[in-house]
VMD Tcl script that draws the C-alpha trace (Angstrom):
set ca {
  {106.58 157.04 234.35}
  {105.62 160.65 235.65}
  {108.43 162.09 233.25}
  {106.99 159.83 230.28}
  {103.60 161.14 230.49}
  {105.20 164.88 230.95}
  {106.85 164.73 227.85}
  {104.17 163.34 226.11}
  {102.03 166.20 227.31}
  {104.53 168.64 226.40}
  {104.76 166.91 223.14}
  {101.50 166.60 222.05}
  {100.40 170.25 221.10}
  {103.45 170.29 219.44}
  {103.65 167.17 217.01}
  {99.54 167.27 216.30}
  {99.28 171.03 215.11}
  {99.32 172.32 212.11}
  {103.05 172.45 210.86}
  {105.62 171.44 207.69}
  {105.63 167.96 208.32}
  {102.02 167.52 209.17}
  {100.84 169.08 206.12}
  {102.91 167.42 204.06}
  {101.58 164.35 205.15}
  {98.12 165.20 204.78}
  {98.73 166.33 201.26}
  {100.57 163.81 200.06}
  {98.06 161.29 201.69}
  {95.20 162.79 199.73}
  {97.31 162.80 196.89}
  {98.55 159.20 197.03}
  {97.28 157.52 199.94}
  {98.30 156.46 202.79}
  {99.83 153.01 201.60}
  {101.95 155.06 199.11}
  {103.46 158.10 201.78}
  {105.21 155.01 203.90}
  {108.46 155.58 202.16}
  {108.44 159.49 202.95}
  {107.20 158.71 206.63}
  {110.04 156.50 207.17}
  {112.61 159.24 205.62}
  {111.50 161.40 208.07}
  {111.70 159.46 210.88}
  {114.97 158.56 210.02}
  {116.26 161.65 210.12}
  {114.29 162.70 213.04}
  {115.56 160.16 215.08}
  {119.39 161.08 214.40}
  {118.58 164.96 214.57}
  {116.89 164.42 218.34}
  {119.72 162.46 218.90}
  {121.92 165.05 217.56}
  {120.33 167.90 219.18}
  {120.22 166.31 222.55}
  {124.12 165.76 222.45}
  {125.03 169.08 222.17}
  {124.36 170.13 218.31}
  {121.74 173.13 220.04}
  {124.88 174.47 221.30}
  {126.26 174.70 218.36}
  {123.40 176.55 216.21}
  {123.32 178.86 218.72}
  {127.00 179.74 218.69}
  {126.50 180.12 214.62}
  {122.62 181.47 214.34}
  {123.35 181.91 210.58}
  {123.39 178.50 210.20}
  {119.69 177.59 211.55}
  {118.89 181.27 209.32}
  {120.13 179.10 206.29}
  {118.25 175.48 207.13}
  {114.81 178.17 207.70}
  {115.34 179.51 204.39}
  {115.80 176.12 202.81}
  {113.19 174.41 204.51}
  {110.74 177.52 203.65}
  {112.15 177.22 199.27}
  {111.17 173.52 199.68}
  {108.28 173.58 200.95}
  {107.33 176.27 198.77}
  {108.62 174.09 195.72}
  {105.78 171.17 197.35}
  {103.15 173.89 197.10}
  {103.62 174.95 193.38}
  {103.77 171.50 192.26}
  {100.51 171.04 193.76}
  {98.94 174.06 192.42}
  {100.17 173.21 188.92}
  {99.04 169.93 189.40}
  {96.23 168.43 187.05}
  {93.84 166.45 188.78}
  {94.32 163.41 186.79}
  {98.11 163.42 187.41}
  {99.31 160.98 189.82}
  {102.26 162.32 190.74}
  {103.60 165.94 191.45}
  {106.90 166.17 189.69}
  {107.22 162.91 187.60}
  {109.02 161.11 190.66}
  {107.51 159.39 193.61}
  {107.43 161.04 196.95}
  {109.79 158.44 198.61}
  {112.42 158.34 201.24}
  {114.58 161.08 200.32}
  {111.81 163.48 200.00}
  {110.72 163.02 203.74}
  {114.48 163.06 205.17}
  {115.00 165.93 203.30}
  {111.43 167.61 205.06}
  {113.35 167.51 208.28}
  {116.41 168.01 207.93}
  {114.93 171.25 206.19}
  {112.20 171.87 209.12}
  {113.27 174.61 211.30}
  {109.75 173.70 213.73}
  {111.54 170.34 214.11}
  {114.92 171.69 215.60}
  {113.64 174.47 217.77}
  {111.05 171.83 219.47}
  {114.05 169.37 219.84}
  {115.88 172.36 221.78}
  {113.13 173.11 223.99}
  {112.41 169.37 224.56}
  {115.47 168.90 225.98}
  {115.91 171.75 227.63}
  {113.04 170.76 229.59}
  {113.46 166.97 230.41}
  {117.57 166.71 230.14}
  {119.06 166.94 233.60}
  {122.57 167.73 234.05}
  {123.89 164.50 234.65}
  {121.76 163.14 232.15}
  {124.02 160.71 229.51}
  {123.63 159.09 225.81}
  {120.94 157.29 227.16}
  {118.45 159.73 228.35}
  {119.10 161.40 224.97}
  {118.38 157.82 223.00}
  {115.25 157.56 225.23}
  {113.83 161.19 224.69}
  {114.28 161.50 221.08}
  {112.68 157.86 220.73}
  {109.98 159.12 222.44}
  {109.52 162.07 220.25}
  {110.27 160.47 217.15}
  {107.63 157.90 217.75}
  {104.97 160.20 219.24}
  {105.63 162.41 215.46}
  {104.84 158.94 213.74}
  {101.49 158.74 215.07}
  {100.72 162.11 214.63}
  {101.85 162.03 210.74}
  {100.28 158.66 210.67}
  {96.77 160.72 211.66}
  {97.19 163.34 209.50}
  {97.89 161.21 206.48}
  {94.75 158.99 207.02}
  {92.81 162.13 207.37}
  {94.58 163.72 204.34}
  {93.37 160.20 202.60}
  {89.73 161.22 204.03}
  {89.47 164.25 202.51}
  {90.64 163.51 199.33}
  {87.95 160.51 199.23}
  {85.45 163.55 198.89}
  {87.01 164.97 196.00}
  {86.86 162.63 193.10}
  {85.82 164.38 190.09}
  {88.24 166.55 188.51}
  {86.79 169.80 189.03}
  {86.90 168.96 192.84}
  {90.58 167.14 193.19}
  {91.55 170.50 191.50}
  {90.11 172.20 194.40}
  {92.05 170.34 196.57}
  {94.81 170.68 194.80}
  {94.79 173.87 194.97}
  {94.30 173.65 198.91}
  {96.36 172.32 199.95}
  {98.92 174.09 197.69}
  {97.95 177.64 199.20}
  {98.31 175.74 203.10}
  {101.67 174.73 202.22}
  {102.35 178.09 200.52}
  {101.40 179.07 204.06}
  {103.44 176.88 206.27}
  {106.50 178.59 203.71}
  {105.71 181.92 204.81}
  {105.40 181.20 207.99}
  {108.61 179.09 208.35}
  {110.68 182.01 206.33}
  {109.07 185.00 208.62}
  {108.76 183.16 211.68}
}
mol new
graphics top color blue
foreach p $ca { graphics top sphere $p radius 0.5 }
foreach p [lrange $ca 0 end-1] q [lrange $ca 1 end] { graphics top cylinder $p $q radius 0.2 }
display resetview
């Protein structure tokens, strides 16, 4: 129990601040809703789930043996969520969608799988709450711990994205928003790319 509530404390700066996936949500919530975003938020999930699993069995070893490769996922990851931002900044306010397609499942797997946040906080999770003889199972446990703790925090951020957008209904506003949070997510890009 002790070790439960320490990774929760450890994890909960961490999966309720400001990042890729947190934005995301929020945006897309305002944009859609929150009934609408389930599909992405289970995409995500997915592939969190099998990343922390991933990561915990070794695959941290492995990016740091070949750094390029977690250089490549960090530009990726920064190009889409850049693409996210410019399709809401070129957005009209009476569109309902922000490239013609629904923001579904593939389009929150992809979010991770392309979030460099999400790997390096997988590595230090583990670093700090693996032991040495630790097996598949205290792996299984942690990143179902994280990977459940990220749900609620997404979960929040999406109802709140919903709030917000509830206050911008005419068109002159929504563009506003638009436009919001299509400069934040310009910013999580750069900050992805340069940090």
């Amino acid at each position: 129990m002790e070790r439960f509530a320490a990774l929760l404390l450890f994890l909960f700066p961490l999966a309720y601040s400001p990042g890729p996936g947190n934005i995301f949500f929020a945006a897309i919530g305002a944009r859609y809703g929150v009934r609408a975003t389930l599909p992405a938020n289970l995409g995500y999930h997915v592939a969190t789930i099998i990343v922390a699993v991933a990561v915990g069995l070794g695959f941290a070893t492995a990016i740091e043996q070949f750094p390029q490769f977690f250089d490549v996922i960090r530009v990726l990851g920064a190009a889409y969520v850049l693409y996210l931002a410019a399709a809401f900044l070129l957005a009209r306010p009476s569109d309902h969608s922000l490239d013609g397609k629904p923001v579904g499942f593939a389009s929150g797997f992809a979010l991770l799988m392309l979030n460099p946040k999400a790997y390096v906080i997988m590595s230090l999770m583990y670093s700090q709450f693996l032991t040495v003889s630790a097996g598949w199972a205290d792996v299984l446990w942690i990143a179902v711990i994280f990977t459940l703790n990220n749900l609620v925090a997404f979960l929040i951020w999406t109802v709140l994205g919903e709030g917000i957008a509830a206050r911008f209904q005419n068109e002159g506003t929504a563009r506003v928003m638009n436009i919001g949070f299509g400069l934040t997510l310009a910013a999580v890009a750069m900050w992805m790319l340069l940090g």
